[in-house]
Backbone as JSON, one array per atom type, in Angstrom:
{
  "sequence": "XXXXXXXXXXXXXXXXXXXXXXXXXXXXXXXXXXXXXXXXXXXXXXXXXXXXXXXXXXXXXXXXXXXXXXXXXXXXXXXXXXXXXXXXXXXXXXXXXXXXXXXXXXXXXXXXXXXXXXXXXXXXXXXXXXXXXXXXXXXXXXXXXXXXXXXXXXXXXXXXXXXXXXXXXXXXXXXXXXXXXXXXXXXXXXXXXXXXXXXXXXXXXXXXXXXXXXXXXXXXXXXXXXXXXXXXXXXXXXXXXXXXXXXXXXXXXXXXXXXXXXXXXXXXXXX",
  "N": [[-24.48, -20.51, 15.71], [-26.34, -18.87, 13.38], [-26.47, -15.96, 12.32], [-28.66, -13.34, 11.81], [-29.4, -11.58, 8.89], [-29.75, -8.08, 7.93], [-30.99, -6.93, 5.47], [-31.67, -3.13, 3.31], [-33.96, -2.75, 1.18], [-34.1, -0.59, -1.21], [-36.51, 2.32, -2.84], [-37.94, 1.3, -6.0], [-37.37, 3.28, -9.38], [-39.79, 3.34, -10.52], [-41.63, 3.07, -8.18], [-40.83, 5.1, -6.97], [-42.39, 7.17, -8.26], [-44.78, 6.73, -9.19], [-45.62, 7.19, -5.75], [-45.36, 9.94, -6.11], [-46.79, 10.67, -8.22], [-49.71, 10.54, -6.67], [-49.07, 11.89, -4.47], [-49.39, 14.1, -6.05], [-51.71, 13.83, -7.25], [-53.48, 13.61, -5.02], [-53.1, 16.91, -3.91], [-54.19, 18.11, -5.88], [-56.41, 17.39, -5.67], [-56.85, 18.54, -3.01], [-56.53, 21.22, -2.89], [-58.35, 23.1, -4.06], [-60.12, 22.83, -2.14], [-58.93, 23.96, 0.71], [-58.74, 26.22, -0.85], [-61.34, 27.66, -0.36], [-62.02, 27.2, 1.88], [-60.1, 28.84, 2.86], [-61.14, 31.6, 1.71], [-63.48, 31.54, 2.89], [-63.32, 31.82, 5.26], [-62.01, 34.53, 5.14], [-64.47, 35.97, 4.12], [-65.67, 35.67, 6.96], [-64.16, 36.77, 9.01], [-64.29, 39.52, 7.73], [-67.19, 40.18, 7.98], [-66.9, 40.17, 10.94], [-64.88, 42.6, 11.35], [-66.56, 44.74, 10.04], [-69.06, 44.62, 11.39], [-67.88, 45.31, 13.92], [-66.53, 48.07, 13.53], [-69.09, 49.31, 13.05], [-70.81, 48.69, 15.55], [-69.07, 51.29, 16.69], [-69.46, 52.99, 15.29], [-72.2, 53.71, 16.26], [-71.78, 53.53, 19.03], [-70.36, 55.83, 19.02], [-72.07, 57.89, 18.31], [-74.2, 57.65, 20.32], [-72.4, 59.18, 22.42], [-72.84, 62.16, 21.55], [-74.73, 62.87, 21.52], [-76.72, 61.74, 19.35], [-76.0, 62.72, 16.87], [-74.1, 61.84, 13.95], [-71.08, 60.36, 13.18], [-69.0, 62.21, 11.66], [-68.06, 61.93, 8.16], [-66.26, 62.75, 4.9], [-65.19, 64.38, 1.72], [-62.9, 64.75, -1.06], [-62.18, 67.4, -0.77], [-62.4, 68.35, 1.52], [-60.13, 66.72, 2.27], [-57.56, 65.42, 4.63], [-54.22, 65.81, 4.91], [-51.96, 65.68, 6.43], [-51.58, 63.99, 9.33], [-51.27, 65.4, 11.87], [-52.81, 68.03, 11.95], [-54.19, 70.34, 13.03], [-56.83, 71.51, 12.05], [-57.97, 68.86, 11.67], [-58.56, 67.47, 14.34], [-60.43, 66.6, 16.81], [-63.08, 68.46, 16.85], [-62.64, 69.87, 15.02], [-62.74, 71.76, 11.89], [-61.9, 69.67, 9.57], [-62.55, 67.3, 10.86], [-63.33, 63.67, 11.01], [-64.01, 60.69, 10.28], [-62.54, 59.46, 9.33], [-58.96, 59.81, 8.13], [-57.15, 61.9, 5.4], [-55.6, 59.68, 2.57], [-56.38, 56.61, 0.56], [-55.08, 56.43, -1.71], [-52.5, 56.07, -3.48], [-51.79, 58.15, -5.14], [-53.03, 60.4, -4.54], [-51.17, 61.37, -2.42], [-48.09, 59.64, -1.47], [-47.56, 58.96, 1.08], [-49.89, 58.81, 2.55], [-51.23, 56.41, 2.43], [-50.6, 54.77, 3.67], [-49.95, 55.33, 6.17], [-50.7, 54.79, 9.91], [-51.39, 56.64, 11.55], [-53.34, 57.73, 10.29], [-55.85, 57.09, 10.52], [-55.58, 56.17, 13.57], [-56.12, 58.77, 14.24], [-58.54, 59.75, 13.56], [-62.19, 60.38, 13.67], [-63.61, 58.37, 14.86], [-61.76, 55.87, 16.13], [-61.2, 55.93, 18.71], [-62.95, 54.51, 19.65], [-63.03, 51.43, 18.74], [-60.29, 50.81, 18.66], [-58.92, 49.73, 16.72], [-56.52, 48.62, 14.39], [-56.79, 47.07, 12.59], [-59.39, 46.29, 12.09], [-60.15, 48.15, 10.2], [-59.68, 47.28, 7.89], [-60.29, 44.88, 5.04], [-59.63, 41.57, 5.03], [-59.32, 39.81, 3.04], [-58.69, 41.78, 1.27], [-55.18, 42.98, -0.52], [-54.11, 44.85, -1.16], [-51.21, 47.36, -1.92], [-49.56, 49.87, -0.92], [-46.74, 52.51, -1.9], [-43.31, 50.94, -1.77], [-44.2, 48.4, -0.83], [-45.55, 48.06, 1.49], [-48.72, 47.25, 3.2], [-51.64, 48.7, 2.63], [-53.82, 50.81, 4.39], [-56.13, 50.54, 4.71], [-60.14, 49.47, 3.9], [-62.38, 50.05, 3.73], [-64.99, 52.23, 3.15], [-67.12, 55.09, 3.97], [-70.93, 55.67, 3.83], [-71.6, 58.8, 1.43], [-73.44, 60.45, 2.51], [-73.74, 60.38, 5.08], [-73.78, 62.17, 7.29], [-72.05, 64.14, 5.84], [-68.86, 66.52, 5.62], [-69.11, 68.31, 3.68], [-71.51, 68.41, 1.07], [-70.42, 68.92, -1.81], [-70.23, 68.45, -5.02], [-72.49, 67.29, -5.12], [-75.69, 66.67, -5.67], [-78.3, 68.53, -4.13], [-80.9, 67.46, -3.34], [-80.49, 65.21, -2.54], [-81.31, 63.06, 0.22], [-79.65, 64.21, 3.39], [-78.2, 62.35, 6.4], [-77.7, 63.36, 9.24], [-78.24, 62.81, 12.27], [-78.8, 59.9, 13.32], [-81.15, 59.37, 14.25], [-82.55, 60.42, 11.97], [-82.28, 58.54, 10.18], [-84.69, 57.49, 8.38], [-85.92, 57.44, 5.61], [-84.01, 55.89, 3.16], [-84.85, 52.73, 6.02], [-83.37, 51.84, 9.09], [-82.24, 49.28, 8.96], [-81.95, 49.09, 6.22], [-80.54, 50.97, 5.26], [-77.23, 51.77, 4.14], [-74.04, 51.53, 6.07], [-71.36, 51.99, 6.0], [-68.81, 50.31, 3.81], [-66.85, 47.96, 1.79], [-64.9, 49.2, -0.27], [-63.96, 49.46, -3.94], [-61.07, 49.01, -4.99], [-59.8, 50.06, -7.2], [-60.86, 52.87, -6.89], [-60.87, 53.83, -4.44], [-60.23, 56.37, -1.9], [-60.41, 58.75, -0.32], [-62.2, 59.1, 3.19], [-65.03, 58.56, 2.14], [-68.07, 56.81, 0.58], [-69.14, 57.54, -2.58], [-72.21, 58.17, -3.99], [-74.5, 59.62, -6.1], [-78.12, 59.76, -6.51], [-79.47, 61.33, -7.95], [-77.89, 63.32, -9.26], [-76.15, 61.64, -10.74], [-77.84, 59.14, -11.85], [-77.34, 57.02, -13.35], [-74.63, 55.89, -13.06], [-71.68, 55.08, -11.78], [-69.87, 56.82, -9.2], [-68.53, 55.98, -7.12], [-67.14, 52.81, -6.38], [-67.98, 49.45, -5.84], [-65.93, 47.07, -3.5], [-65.44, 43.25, -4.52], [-64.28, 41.66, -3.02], [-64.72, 38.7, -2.17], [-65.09, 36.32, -3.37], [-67.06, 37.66, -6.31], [-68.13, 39.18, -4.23], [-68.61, 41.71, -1.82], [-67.96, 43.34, 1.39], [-70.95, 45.14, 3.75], [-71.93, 47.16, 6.03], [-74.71, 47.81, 7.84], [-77.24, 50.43, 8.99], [-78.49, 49.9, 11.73], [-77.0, 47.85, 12.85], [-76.22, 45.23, 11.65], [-74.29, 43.46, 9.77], [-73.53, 42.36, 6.15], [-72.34, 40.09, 3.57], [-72.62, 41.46, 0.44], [-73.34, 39.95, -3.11], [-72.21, 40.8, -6.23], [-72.96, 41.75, -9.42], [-72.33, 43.23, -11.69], [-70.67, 43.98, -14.56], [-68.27, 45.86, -14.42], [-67.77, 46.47, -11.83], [-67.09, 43.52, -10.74], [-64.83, 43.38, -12.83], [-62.89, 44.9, -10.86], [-61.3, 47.09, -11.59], [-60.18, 50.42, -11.89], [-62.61, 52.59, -13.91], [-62.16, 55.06, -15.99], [-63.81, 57.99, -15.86], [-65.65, 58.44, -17.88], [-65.97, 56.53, -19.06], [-67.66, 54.92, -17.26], [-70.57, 55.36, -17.21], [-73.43, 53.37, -17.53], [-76.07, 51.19, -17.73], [-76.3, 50.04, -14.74], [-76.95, 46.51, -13.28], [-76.43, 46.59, -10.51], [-76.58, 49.32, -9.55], [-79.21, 50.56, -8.83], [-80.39, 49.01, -6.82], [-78.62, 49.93, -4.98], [-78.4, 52.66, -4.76], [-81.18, 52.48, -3.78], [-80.28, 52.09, -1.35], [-78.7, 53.81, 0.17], [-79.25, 57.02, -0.15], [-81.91, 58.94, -0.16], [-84.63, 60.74, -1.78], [-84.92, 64.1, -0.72]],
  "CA": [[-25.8, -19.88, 15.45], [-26.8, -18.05, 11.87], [-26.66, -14.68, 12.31], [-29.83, -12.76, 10.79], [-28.73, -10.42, 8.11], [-30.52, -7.07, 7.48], [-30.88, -6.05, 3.77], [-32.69, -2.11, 3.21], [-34.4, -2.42, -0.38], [-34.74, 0.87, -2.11], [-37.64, 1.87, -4.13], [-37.19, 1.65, -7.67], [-37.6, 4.41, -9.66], [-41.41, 3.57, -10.94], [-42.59, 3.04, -7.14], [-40.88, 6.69, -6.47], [-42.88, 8.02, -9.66], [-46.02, 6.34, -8.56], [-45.97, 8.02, -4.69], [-44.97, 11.33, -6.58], [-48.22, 10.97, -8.46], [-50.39, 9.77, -5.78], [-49.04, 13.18, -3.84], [-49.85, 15.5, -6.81], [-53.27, 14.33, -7.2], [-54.3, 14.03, -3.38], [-52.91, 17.95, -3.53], [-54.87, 18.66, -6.61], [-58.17, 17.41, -4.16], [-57.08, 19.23, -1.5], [-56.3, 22.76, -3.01], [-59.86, 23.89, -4.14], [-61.08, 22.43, -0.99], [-58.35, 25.16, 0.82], [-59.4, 27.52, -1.16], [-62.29, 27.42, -0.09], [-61.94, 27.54, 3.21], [-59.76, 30.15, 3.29], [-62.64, 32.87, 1.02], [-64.68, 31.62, 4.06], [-62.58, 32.63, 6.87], [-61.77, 36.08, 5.06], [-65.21, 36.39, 4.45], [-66.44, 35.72, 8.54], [-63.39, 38.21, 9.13], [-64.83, 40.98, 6.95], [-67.88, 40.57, 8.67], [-66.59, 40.4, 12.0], [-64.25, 43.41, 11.1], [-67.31, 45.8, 9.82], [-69.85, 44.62, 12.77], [-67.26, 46.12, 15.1], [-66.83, 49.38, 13.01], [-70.71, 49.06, 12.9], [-70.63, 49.34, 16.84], [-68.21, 51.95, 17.33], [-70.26, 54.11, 14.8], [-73.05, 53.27, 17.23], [-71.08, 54.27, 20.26], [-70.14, 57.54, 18.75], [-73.47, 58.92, 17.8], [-74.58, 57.84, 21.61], [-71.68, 60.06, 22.91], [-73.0, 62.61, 20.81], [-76.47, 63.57, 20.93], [-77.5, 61.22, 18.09], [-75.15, 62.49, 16.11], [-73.21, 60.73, 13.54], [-69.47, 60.9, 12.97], [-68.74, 62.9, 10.55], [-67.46, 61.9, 6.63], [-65.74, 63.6, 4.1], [-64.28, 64.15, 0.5], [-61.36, 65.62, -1.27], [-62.45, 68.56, -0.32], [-62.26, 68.51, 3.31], [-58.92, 66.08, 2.62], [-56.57, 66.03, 5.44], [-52.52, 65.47, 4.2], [-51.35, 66.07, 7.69], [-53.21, 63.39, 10.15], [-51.78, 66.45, 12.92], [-53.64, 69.15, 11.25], [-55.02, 70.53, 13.99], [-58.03, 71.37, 11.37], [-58.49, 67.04, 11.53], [-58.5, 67.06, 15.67], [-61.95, 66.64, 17.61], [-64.19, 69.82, 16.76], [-62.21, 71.21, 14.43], [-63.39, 71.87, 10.47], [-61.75, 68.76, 8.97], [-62.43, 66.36, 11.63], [-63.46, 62.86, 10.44], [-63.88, 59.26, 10.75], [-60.48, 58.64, 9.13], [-58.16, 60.86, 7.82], [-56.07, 61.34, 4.26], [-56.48, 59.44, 1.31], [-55.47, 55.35, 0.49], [-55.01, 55.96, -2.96], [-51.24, 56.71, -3.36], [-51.95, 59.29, -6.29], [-53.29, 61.71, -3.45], [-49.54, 61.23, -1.42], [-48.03, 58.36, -1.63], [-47.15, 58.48, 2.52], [-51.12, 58.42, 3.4], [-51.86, 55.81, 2.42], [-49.93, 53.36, 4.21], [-49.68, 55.91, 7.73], [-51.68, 54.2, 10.47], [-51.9, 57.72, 11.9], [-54.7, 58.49, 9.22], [-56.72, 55.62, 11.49], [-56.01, 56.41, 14.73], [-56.31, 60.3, 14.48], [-60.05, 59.57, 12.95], [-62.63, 60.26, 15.23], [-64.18, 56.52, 15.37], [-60.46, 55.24, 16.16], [-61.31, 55.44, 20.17], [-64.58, 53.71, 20.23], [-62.73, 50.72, 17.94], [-58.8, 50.82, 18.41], [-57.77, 47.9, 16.77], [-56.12, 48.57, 13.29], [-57.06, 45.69, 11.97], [-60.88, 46.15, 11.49], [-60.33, 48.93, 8.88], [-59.15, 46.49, 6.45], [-60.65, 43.5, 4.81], [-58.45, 40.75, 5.23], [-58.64, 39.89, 1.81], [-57.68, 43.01, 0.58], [-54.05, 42.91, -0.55], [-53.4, 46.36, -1.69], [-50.17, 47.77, -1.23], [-48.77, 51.55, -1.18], [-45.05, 52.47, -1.67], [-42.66, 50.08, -1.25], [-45.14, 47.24, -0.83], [-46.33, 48.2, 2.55], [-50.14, 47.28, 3.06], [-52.39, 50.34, 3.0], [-54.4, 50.85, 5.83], [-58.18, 50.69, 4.74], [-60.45, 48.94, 2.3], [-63.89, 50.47, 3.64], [-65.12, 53.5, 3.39], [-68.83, 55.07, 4.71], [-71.51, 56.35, 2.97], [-71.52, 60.0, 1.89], [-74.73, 61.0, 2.75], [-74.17, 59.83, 6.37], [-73.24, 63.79, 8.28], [-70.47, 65.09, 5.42], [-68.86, 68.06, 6.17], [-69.81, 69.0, 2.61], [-72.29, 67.04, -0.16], [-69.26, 69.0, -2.38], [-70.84, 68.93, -5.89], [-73.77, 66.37, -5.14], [-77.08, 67.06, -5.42], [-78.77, 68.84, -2.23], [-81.86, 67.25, -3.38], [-80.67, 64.0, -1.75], [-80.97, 63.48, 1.84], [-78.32, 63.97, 4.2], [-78.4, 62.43, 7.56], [-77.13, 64.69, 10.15], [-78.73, 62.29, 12.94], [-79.02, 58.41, 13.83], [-82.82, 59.34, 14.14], [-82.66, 61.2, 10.39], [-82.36, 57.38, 8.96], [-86.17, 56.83, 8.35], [-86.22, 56.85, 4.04], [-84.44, 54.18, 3.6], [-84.69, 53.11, 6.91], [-82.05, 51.59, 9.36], [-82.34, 47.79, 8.19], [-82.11, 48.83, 4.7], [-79.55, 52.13, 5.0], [-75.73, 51.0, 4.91], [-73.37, 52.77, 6.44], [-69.57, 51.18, 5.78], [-68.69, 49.3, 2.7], [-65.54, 47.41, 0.51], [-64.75, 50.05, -0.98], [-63.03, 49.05, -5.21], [-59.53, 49.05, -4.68], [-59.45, 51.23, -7.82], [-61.56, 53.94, -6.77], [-60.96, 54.3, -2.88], [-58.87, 57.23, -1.65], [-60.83, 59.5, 0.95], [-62.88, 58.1, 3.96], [-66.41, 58.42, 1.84], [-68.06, 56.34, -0.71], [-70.06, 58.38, -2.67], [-73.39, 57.55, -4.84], [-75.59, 60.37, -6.26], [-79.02, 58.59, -7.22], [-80.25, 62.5, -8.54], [-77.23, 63.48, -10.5], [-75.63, 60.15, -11.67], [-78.92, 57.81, -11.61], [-76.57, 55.1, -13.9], [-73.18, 56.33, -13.54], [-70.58, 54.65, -10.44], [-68.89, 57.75, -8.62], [-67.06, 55.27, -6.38], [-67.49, 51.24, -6.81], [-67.87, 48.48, -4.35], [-65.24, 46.07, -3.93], [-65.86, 42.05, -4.96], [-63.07, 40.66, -2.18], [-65.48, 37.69, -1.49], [-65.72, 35.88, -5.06], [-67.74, 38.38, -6.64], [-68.95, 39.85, -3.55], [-68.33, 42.31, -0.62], [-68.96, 43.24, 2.47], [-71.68, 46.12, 4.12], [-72.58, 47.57, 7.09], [-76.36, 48.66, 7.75], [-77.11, 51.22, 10.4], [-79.15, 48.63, 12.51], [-76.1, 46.93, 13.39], [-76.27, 44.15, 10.89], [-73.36, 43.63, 8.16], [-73.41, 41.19, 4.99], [-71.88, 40.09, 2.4], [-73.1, 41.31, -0.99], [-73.07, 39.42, -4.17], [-72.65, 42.06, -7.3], [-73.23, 40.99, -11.09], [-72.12, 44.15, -12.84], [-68.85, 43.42, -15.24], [-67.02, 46.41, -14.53], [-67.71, 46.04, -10.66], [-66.26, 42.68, -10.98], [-63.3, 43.63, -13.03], [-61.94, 45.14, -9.9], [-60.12, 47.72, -12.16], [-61.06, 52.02, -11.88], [-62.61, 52.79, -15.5], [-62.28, 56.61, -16.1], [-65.59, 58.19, -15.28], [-66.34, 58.85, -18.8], [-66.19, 54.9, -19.54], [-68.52, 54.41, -16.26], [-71.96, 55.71, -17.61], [-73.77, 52.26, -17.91], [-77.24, 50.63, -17.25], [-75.33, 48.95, -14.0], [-78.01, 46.06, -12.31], [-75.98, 46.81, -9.72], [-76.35, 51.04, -9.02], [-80.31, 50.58, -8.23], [-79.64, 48.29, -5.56], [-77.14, 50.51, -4.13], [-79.14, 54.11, -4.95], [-82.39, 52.56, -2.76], [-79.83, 52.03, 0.4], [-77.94, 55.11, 0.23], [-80.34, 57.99, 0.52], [-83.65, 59.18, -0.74], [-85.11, 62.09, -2.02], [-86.06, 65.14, -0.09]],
  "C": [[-25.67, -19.01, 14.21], [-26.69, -17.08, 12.58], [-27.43, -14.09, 11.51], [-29.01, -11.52, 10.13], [-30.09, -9.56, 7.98], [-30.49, -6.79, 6.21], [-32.09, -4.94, 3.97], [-32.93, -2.75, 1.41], [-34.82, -1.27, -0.36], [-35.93, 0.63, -2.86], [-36.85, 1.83, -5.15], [-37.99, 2.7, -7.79], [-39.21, 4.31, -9.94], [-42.23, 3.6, -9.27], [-42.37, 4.49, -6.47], [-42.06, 7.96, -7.37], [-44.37, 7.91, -8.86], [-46.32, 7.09, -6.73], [-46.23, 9.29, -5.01], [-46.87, 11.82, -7.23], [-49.48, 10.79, -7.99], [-50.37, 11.23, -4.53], [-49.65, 14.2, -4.5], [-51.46, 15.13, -7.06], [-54.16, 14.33, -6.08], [-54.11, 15.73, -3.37], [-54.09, 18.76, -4.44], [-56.59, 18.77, -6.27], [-58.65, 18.31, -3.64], [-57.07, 21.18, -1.72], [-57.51, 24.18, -2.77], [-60.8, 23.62, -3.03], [-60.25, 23.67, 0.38], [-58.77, 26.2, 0.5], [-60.19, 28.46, -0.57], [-62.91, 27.73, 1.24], [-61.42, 28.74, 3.7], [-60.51, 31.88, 2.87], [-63.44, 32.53, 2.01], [-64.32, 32.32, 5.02], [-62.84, 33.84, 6.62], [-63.26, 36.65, 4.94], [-65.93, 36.63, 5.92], [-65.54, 37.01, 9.05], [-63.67, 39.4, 8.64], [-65.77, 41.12, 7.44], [-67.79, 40.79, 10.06], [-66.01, 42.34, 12.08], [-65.52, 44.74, 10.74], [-68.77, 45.73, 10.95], [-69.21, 45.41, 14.27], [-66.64, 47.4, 14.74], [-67.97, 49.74, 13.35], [-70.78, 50.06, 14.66], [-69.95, 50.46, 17.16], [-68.73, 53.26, 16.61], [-71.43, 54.45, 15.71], [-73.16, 54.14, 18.47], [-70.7, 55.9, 19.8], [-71.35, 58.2, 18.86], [-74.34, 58.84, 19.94], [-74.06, 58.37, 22.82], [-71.83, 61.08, 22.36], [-74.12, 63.1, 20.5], [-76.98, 62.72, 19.88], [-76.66, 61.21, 16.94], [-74.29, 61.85, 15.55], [-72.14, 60.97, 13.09], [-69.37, 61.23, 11.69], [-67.72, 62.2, 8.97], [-67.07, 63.18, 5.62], [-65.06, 63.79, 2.76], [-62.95, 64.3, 0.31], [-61.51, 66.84, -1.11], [-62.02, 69.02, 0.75], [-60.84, 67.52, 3.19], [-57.99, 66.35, 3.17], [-55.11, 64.8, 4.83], [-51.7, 65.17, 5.17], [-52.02, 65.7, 8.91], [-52.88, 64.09, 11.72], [-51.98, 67.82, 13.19], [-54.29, 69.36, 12.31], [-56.8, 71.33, 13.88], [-58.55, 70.02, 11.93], [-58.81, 67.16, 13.34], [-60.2, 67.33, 15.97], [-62.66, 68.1, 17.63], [-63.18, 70.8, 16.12], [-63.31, 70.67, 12.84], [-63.22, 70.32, 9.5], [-62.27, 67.41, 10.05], [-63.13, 65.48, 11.12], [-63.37, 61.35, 10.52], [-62.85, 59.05, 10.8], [-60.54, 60.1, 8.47], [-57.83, 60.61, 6.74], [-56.93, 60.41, 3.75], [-55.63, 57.84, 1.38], [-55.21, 54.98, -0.69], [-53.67, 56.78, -3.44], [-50.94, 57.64, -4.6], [-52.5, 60.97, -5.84], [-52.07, 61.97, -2.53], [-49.56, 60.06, -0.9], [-47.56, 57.72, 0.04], [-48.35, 58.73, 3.45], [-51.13, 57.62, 3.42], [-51.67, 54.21, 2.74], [-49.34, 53.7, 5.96], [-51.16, 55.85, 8.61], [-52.67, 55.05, 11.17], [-52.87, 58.23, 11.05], [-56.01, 58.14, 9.87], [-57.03, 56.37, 12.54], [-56.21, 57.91, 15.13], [-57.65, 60.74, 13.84], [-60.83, 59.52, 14.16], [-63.3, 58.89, 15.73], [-63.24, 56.06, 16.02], [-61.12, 54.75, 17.89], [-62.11, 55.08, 20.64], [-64.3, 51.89, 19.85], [-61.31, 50.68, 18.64], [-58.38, 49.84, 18.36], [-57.96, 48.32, 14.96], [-56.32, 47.74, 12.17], [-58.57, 45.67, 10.66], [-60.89, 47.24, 10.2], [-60.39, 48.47, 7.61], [-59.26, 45.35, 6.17], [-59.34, 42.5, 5.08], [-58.35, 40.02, 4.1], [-58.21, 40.64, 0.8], [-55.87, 42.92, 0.62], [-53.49, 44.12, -1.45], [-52.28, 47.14, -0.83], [-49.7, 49.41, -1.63], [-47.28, 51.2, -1.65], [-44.4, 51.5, -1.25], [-42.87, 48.65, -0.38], [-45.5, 47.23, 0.32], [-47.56, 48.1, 2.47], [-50.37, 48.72, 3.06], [-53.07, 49.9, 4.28], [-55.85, 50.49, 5.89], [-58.59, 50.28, 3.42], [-61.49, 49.8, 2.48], [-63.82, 51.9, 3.75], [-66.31, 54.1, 4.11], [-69.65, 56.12, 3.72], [-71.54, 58.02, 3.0], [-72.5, 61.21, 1.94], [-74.84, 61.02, 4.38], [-73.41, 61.23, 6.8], [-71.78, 64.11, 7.82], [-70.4, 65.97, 5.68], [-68.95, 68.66, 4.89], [-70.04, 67.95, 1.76], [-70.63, 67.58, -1.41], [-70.26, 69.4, -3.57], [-71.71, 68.1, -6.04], [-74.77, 66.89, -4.75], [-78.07, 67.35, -4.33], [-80.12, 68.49, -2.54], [-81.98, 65.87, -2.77], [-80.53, 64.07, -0.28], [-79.9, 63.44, 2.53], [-78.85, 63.34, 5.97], [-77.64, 62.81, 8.56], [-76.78, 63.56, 11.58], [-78.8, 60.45, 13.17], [-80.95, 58.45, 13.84], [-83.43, 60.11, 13.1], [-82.88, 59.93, 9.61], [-83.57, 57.0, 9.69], [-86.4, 56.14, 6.79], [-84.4, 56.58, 3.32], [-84.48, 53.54, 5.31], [-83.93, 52.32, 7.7], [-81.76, 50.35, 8.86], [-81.79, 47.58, 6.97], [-80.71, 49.82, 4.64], [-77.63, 51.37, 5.15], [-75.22, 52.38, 5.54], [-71.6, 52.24, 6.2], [-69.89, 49.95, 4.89], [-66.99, 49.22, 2.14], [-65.34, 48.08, -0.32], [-63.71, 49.23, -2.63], [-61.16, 49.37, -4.94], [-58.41, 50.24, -6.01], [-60.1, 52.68, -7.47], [-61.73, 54.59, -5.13], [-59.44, 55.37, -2.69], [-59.49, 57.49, -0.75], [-61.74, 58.44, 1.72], [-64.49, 57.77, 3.45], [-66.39, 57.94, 0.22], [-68.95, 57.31, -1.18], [-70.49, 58.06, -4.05], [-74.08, 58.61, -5.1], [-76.93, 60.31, -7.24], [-79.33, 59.92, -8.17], [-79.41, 62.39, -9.92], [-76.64, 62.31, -11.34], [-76.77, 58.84, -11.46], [-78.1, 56.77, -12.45], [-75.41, 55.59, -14.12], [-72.92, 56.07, -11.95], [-70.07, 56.21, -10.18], [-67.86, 56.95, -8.14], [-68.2, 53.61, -6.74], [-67.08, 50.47, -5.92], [-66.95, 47.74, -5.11], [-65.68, 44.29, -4.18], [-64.7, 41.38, -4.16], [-63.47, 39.27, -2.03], [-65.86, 36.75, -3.09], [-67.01, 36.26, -5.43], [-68.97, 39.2, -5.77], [-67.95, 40.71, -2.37], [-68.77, 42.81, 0.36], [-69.61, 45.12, 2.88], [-71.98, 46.42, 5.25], [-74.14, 48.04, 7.23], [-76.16, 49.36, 9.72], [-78.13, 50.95, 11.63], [-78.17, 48.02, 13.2], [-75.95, 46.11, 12.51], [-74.86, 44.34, 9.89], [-73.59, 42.26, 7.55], [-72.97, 41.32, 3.96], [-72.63, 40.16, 1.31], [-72.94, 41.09, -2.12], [-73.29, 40.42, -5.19], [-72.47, 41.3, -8.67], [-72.62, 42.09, -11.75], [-70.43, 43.9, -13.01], [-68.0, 44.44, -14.63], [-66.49, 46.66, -12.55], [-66.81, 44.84, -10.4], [-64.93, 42.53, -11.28], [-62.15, 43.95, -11.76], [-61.03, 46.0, -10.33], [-61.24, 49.15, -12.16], [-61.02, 52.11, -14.03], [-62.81, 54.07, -15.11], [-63.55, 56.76, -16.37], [-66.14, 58.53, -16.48], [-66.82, 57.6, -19.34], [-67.4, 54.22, -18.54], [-70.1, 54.47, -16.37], [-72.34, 54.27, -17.96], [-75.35, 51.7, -16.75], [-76.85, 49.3, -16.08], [-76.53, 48.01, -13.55], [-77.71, 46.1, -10.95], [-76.53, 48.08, -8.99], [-78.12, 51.0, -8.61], [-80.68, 50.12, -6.83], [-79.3, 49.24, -4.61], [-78.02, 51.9, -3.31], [-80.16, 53.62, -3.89], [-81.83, 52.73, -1.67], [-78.94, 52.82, 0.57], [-78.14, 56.45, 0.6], [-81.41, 58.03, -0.35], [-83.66, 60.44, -1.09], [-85.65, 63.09, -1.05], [-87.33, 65.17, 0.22]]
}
């Protein structure tokens, strides 16, 4: 009987070339279609992530008489998140704590204790939601920071600081009438150059076209908002230096933004 022989044939080198290029342009398909997917996710995550801030601001003010958890500058900045100033009814006390901009101390802004020693922390306690998930800002020694968003600082600061007392402050949950809750935010993407303390802060009086602080663009050229309705969305911004994603020194910031009108109607109002 014959015995069947086995022979393996190799490829040759042009049929290895040819798979090779047959891999790189199925990948070159598939990348921007990845992409893609993944700016979606992080965006449903950023809104997930500030809808359940959203709530827990919510829950505070209804443990609370109405009241709304308190915000704050560099003024009121706590260094020490067990300052027993920062603790529940003292002077500093505060959504969050400390600063995430490692030029204020470079061991805030990557200590989780800034979070959970904030008074929102125990209506929320999940570390997570503070921080976009496409935010990739790192402190010291490439540790994430802790926080992208910040909250508006009109919403019950423990001082306006040097902003105009001609804009409104709301003290109250039943104070947001002008603009009114639909329209008012309350937690935003804070610029990744311009975030340090827990408040963003906009003053339509004194800076009518000048950024104090600048939203972030995590979302291809957009980021995300809270409104004090409950609602959050992502907002698309057009202004270049918004975009850039880089802090311009506040003397470079004066500019006819199409952006800062926008912002100024859902922030506060006039007296």
């Amino acid at each position: 009987m014959r015995a069947w022989q086995f022979r393996h044939k190799a490829f040759t080198l042009i049929e290895l070339l040819v798979v090779i290029a047959i891999i790189a342009i199925l990948a070159s398909l598939l990348m921007p279609v990845l992409g893609k997917a993944k700016q979606k996710a992080q965006g449903i995550g950023c809104l997930n992530n500030l809808k359940q801030l959203q709530i827990a601001w919510v829950l505070y003010s209804d443990d609370h008489e109405d009241k709304i958890v308190r915000t704050g500058g560099l003024q009121s900045l706590v260094t020490n998140p067990d300052d027993p100033a920062a603790q529940p009814g003292g002077p500093k006390a505060n959504w969050v704590l400390g600063s995430v901009n490692p030029n204020d101390g470079a061991a805030m802004s990557t200590n989780v204790k800034f979070i959970i020693n904030g008074l929102l922390y125990p209506y929320v306690q999940n570390l997570a939601v503070y921080k976009c998930p496409a935010d990739r800002k790192t402190g010291p020694g490439g540790a994430p920071t802790v926080r992208s968003v910040s909250m508006n600082g009109w919403m019950n600061p423990i001082s306006i600081e040097s902003f105009s007392p001609q804009n409104r402050v709301f003290r109250k949950r039943s104070d947001i009438v002008n603009p009114p809750p639909w329209k008012c935010w309350v937690l935003i993407d804070e610029n990744p150059g311009t975030i340090n303390d827990g408040w963003f802060m906009e003053d339509p009086v004194n800076y009518p076209n000048t950024w104090v602080d600048m939203p972030a663009c995590y979302h291809k050229s957009a980021g995300g908002m809270s409104f004090a309705d409950g609602h959050a969305e992502i907002k698309k911004w057009t202004d270049s230096k918004v975009l850039a994603q880089r802090f311009p020194t506040f003397t470079t910031r004066d500019m006819n933004s199409p952006d800062l009108p926008w912002l100024h109607e859902r922030t506060t109002s006039r007296k």
